[in-house]
C-alpha positions in Angstrom: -84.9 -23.7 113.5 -82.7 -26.2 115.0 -83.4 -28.3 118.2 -80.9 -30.2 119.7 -79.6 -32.2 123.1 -75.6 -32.4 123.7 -74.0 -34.8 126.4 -70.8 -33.1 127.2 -68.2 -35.2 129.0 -64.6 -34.4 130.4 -63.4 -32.0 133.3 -67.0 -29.9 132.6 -68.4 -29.5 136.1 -66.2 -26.7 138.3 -64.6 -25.1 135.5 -67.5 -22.4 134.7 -69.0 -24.8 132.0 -72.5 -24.1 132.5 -71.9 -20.2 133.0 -69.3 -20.3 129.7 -72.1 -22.0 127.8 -74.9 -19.8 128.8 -73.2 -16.9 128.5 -72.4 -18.4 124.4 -76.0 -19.4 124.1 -77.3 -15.6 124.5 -74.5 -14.4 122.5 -76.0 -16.7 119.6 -79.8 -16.1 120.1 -79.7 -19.8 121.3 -82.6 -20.6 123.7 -82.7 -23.4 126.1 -81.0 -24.6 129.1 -77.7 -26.5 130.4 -77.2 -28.7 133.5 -74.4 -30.8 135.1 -75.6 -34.5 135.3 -74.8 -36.8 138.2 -72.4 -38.9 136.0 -70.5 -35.6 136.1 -71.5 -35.1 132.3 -73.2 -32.0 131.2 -76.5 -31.6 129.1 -77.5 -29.2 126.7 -80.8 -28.5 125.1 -80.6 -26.1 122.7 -82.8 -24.3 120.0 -81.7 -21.9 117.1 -81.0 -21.1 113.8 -78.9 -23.5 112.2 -76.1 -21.2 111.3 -76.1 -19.7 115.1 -76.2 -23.6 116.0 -73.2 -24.6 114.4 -71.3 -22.1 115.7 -73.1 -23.1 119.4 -72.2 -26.5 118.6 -68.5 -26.2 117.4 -67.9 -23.8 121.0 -68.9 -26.8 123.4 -67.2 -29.1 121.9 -63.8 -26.7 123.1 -66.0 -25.1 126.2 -64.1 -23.0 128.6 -60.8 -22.1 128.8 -60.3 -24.7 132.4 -62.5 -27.2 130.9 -61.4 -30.2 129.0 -64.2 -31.4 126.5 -63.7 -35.5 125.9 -66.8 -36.1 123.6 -70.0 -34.7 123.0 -73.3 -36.4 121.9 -75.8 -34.6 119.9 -79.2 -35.7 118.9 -81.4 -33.9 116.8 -84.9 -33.3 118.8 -88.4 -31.6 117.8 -88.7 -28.2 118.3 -89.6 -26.9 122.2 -90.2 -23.9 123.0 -87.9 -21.8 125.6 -87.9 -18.1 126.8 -84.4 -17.5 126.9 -81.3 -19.9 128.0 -81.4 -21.2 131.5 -79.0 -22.6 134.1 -80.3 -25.4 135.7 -79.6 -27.3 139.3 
């Protein structure tokens, strides 16, 4: 298993972002959860194989089709342990 965090930033908040990703996410069998950030980023945490992860990871770096992805952070993180993939406030 892979467990990572992503920083997404661009035009990600109002465009469906954290619906598009969720939506990705249990397509994959990823498990975790996604929120938009104050600093109108969004973050990502995110568990799965590493082939499901890849493709995971290569999808929010494009997001959405009304989004518009600037850069994304990822940092490798110890495992955690999540039920399913969660929107969060």
């Amino acid at each position: 298993m892979r467990s990572v965090d992503a920083r997404v930033t661009g035009r990600v908040q109002g465009v469906f972002f954290r619906l598009s990703t969720q939506e990705k996410a249990i397509e994959l069998g990823i498990r975790g959860t996604v929120r938009n950030e104050a600093d109108g980023s969004v973050f990502i945490e995110a568990v799965g194989g590493p082939r499901e992860m890849e493709q995971f990871l290569a999808w929010i770096h494009e997001g959405p089709s009304g989004a518009r992805v600037d850069s994304v952070t990822v940092t490798e993180r110890e495992s955690r342990a999540f039920s399913g993939f969660e929107i969060l406030a």
